[in-house]
VMD Tcl script that draws the C-alpha trace (Angstrom):
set ca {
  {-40.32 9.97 -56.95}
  {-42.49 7.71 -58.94}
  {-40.66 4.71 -60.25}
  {-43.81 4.06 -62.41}
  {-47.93 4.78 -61.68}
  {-47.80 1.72 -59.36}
  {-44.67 2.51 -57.46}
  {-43.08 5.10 -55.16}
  {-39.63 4.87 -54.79}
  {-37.22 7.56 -52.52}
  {-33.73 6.48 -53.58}
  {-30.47 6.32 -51.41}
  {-29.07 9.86 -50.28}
  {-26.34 9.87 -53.03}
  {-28.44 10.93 -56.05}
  {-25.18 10.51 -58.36}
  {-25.20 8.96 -61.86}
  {-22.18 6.76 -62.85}
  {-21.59 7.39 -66.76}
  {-20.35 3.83 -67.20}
  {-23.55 2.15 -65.46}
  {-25.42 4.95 -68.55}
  {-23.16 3.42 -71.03}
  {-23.97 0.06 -69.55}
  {-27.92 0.55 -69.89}
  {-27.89 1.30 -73.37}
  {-25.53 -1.51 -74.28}
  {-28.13 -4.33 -73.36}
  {-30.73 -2.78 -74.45}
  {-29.06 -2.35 -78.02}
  {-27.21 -5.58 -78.36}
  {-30.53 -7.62 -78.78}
  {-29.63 -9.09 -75.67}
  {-31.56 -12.50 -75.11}
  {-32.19 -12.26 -71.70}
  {-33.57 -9.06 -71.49}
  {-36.20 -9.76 -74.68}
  {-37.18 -12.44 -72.24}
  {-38.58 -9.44 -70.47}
  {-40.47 -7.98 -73.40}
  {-43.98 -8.36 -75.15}
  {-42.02 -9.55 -78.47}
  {-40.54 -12.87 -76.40}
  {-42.16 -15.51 -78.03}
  {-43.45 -18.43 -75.49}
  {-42.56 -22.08 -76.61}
  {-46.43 -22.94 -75.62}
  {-50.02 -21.82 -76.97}
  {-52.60 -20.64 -74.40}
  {-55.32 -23.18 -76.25}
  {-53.11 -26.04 -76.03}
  {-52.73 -25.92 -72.18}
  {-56.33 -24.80 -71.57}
  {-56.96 -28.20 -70.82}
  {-54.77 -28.04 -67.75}
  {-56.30 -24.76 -66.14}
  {-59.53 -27.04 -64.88}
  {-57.08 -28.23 -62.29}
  {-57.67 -26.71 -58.19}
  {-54.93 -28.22 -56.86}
  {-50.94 -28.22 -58.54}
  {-47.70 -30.00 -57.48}
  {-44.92 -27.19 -58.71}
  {-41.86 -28.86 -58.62}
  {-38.30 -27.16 -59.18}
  {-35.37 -25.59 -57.39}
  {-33.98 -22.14 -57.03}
  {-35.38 -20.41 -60.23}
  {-37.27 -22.61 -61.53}
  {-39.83 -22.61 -58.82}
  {-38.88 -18.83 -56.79}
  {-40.54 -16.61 -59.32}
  {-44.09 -18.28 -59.45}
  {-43.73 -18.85 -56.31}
  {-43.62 -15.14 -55.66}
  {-46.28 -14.47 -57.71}
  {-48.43 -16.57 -56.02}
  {-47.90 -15.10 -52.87}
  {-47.94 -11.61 -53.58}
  {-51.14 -11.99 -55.59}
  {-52.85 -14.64 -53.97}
  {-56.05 -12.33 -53.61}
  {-56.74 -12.95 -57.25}
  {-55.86 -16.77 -57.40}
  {-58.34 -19.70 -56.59}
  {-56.60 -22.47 -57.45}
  {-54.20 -24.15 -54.48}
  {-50.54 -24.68 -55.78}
  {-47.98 -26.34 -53.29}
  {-44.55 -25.24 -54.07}
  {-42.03 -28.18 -53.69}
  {-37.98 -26.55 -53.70}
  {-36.33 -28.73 -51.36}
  {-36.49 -32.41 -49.96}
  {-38.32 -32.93 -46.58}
  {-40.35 -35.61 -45.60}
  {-43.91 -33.71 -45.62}
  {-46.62 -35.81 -47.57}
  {-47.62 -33.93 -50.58}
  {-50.73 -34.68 -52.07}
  {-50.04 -37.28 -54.97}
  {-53.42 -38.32 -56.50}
  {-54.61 -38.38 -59.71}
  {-56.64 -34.89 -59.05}
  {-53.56 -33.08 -59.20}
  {-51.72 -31.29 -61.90}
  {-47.72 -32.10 -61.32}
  {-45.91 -29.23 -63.55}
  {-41.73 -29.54 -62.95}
  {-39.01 -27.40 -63.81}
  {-35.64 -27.80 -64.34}
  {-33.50 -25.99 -67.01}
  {-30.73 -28.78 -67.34}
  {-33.03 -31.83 -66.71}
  {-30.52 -33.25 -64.27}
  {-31.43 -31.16 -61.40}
  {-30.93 -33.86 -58.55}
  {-33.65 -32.71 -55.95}
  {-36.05 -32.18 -58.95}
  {-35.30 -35.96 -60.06}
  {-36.04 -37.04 -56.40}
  {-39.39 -35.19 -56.12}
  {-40.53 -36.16 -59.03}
  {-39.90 -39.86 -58.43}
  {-42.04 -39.96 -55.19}
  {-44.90 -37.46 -56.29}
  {-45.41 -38.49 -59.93}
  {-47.75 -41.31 -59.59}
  {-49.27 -41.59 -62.99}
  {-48.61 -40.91 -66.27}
  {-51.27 -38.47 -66.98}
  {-51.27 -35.07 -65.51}
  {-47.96 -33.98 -65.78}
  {-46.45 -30.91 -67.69}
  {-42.50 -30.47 -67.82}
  {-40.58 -27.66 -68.71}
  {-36.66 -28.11 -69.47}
  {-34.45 -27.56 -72.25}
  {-34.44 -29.16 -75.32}
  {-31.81 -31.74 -75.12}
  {-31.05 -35.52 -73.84}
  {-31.83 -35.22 -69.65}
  {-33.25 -36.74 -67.17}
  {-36.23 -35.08 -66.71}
  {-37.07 -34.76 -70.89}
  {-36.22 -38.97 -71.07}
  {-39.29 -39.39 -68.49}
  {-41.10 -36.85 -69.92}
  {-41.17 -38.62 -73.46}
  {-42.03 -42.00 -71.02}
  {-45.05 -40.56 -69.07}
  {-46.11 -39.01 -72.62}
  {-46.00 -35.56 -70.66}
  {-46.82 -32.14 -72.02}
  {-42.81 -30.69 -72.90}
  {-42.39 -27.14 -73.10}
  {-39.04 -26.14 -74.55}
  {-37.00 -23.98 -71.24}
  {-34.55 -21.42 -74.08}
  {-30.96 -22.15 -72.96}
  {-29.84 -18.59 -73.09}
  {-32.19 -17.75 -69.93}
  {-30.91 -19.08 -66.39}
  {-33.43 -19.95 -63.79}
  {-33.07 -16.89 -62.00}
  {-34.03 -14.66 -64.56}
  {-36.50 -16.80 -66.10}
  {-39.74 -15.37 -64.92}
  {-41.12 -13.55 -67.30}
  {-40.61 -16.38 -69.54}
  {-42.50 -19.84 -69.85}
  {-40.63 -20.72 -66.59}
  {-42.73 -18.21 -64.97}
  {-45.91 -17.19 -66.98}
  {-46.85 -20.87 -67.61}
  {-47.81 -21.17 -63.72}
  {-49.03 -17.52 -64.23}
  {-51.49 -18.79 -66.91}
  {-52.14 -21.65 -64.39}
  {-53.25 -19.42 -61.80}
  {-55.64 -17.13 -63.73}
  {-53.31 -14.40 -64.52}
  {-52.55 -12.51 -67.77}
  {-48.96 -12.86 -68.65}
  {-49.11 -10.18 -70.99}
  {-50.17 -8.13 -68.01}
  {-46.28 -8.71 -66.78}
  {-44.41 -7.73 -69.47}
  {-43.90 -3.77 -68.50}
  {-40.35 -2.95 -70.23}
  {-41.62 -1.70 -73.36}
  {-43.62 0.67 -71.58}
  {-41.13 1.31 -68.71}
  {-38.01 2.07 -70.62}
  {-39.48 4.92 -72.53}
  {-40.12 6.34 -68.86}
  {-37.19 9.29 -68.51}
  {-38.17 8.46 -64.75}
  {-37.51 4.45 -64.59}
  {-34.05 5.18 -66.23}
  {-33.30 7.69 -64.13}
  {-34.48 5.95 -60.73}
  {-32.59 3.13 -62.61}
  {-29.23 4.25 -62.90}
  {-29.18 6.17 -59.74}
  {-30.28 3.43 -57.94}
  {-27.31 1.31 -59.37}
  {-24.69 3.87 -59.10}
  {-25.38 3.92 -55.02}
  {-25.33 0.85 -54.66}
  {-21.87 0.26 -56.66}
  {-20.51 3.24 -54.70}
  {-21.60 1.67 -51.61}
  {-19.93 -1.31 -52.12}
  {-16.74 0.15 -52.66}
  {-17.64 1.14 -48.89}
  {-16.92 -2.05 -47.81}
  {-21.03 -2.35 -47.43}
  {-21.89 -5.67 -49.01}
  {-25.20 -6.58 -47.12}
  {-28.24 -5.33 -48.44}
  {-30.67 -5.71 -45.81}
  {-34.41 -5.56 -47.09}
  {-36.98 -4.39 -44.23}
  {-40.13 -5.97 -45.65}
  {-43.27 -4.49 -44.27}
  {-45.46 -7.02 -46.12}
  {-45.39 -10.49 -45.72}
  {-46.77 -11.64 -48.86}
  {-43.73 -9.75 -50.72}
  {-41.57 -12.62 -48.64}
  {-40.89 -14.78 -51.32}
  {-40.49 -12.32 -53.70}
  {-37.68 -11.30 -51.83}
  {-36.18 -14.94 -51.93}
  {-36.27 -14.61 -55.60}
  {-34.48 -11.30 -55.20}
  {-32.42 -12.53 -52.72}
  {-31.47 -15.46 -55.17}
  {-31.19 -13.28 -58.27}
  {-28.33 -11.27 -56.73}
  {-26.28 -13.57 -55.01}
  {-26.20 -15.86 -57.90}
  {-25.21 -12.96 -60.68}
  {-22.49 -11.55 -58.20}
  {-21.07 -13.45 -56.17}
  {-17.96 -14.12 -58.16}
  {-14.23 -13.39 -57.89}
  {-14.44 -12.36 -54.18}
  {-16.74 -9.79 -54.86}
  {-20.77 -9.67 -54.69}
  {-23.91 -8.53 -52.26}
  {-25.32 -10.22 -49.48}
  {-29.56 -10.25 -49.86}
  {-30.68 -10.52 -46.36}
  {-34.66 -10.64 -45.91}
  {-36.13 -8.78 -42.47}
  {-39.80 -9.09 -41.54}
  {-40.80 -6.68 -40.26}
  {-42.03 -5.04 -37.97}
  {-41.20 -7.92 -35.97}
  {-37.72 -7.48 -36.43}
  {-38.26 -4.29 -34.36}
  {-37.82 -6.29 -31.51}
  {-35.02 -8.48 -32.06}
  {-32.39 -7.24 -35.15}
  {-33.36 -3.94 -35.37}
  {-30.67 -3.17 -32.31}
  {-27.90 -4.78 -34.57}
  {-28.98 -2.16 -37.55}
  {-28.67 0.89 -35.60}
  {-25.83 0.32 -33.77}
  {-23.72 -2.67 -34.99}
  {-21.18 -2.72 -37.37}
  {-21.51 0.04 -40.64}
  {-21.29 -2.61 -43.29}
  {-25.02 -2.26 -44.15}
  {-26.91 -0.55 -46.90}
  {-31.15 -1.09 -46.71}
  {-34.51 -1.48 -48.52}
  {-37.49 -0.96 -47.22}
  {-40.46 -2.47 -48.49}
  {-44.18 -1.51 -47.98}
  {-47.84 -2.37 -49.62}
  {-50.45 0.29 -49.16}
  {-52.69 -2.87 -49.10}
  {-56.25 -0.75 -47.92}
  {-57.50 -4.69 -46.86}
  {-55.61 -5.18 -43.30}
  {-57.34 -5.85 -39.83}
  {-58.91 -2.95 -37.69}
  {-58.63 -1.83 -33.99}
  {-61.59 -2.76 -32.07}
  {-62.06 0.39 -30.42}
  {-64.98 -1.46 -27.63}
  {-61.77 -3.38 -26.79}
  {-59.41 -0.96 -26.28}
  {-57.90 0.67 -22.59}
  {-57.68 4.22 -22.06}
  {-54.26 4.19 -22.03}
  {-53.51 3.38 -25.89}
  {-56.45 6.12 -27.38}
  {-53.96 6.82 -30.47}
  {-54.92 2.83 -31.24}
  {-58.65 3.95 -31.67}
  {-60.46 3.93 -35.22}
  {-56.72 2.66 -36.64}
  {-56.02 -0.08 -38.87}
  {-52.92 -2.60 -38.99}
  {-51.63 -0.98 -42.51}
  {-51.77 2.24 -39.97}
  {-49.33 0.92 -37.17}
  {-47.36 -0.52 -40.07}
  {-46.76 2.88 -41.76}
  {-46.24 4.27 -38.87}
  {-43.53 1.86 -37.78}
  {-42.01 2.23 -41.18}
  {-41.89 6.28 -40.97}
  {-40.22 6.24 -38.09}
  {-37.67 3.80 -38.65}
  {-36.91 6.12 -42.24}
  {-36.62 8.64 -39.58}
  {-33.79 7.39 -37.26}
  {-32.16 5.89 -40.26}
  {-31.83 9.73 -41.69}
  {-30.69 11.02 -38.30}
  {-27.85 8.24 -37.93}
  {-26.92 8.71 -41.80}
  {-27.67 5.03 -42.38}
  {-28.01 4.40 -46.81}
  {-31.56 3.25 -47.78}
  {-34.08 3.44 -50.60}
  {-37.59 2.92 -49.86}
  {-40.40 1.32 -52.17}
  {-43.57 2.16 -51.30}
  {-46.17 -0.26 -53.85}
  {-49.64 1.71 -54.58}
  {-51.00 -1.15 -56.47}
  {-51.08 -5.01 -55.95}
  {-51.56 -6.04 -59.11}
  {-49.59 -8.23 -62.43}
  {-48.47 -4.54 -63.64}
  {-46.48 -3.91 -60.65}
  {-44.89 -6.90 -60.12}
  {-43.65 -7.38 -63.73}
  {-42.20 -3.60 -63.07}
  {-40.30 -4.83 -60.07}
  {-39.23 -8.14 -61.66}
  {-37.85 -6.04 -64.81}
  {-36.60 -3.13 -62.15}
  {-34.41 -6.03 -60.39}
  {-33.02 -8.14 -63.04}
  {-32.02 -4.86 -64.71}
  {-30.28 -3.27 -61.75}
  {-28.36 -6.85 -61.17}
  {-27.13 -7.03 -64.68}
  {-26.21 -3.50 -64.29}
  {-24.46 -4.45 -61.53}
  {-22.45 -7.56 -62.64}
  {-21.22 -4.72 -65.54}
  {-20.08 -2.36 -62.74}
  {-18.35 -5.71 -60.90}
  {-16.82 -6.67 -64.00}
  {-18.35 -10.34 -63.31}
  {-20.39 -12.18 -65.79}
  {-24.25 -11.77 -64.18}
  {-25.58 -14.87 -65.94}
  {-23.14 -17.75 -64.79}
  {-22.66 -19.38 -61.53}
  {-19.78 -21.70 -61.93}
  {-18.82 -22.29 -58.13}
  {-22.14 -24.07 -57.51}
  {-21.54 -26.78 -60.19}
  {-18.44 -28.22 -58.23}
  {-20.97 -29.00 -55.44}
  {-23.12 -30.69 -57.90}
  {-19.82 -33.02 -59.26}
  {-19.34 -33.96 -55.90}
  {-22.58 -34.92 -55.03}
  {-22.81 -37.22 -57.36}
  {-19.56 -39.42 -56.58}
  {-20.39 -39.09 -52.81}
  {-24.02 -40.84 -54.13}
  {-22.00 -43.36 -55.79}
  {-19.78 -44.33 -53.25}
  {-22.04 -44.44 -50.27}
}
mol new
graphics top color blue
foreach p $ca { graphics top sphere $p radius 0.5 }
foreach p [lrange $ca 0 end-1] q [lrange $ca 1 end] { graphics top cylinder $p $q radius 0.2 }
display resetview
């Protein structure tokens, strides 16, 4: 069933529609509900495309950020690199590798609070002048906004009502979009999707199986990923759902599987390990992919001949569907017709929706994460102390 023109998606085995997740639906939608208008054409960027035109000269930029701040143009970047010219090196965690520094660079850092530690500690070895540099935090007295005003940066305003996670379709994301080359308006699909009788009833399907299958005791959602530039879009999905739901001993586990590689080393564990599973396959008909060189190939493997690797892939994936069916295994299956800004706003709106969907059905609150901030305290006194 068509999810929209640009995606295919075959939904878990139990087609059944909870009333409450219905009920759910149309109560965010219809209680102006900020996070969602982040989603919209009518959300109203805190910058002006002619004011940072100036910046888009730039082949080479230092993203700086952690966990949503950085995971969503990240993703984009990666699963649309095809279109993108310019060379962007994502920095979410501290290592040691030497990031280019100089002056040629554009430095553009994230942080919603302004106090985000790693942020503060890659920005104080890679910021080494006082022009070129672009932050985006909230408006208030932080870190990041006090050296901001110092360097005389560009400040764009992060809205406090959006958390990083489901900030990107909002400057946090379509600012490095813009950067890139890309349209943001191109991203912004739910005016157009929710007026689809088919999205909202993929939708709601889709997130009364996976509620049900919870209540199954099966709390890892395994996603089979047939194309490895949709990897870090999965580790903003992967973030986006363990951050809304993971609360009051409940939630779902995101775990990401390359595949078909995984074929040969967890695919065993799938099939025949413990039933506490529920899966999402993943595939790109990408038409671009290497082909068999038939001069090179024996006798022995003639099926190989005139094939291409999007071939073996589908293949692969098929037949995996296949034995999943015959072992009665739960899985939905996206199938992406079109690599483009269209269809990955649709599965960025498609995902936050179904996690705040979710987080209703949990009865936790999807936009928090309160456990993570005690980390944070302690951090700080261990810093202090050492």
């Amino acid at each position: 069933m068509k999810l929209s023109n640009n995606i295919s998606l075959k939904n878990f085995k139990n087609k059944k529609k909870n009333s409450n997740i219905i009920r759910y639906l149309k109560e965010i939608i219809s209680d102006k509900n900020l996070v969602i208008k982040s989603l919209t054409k009518d959300y109203k960027n805190d910058y002006q495309i002619k004011k940072i035109s100036r910046f888009k000269n730039f082949s080479k930029v230092n993203l700086i950020g952690m966990g949503g701040s950085l995971l969503g143009a990240k993703s984009i970047y990666s699963f649309l690199n095809h279109k993108i010219k310019k060379k962007f090196d994502f920095i979410d965690n501290l290592s040691f590798k030497k990031r280019d520094a100089s002056s040629k660079c554009l430095n553009l850092i994230i942080s919603k609070s302004g106090n985000t530690l790693e942020t503060i500690a890659n920005s104080n070895i890679i910021i080494n002048n006082k022009k070129n540099n672009i932050f985006i935090t909230e408006n208030k007295e932080s870190y990041l906004m006090l050296l901001a005003k110092k360097l005389k940066a560009e400040i764009i305003h992060h809205n406090n009502y959006i958390g990083g996670r489901y900030s990107v379709l909002s400057e946090v994301g379509m600012l490095p979009a813009e950067l890139m080359g890309l349209k943001q308006s191109k991203f912004k699909r739910f005016n157009n999707l929710i007026k689809k009788k088919n999205f909202i009833d993929l939708l709601v399907s889709n997130v009364s199986s996976i509620f049900e299958l919870t209540k199954k005791k099966k709390s890892n959602s395994i996603i089979l990923n047939y194309d490895e530039r949709s990897q870090d879009l999965f580790y903003w999905y992967q973030q986006l759902v363990s951050e809304s739901l993971g609360k009051k001993g409940k939630g779902i586990l995101p775990i990401i599987s390359s595949m078909p590689k995984d074929n040969h080393s967890l695919m065993q564990l799938f099939l025949d390990g413990k039933n506490n599973n529920f899966f999402t396959f993943f595939f790109v008909d990408d038409a671009s992919t290497n082909k068999i060189n038939n001069s090179k190939l024996l006798k022995s493997h003639f099926y190989l001949k005139n094939k291409n690797f999007k071939d073996i892939v589908e293949s692969q994936l098929i037949a995996t569907e296949n034995v999943f069916k015959k072992k009665n295994i739960p899985f939905r299956s996206f199938k992406i017709n079109a690599r483009n800004e269209e269809t990955l706003g649709e599965l960025f709106t498609f995902f936050i929706l179904e996690t705040i969907l979710l987080g209703k059905a949990f009865n936790v609150n999807p936009y928090d994460q309160p456990a993570v901030e005690l980390i944070k305290i302690d951090t700080k006194k261990n810093l202090i102390n050492f």
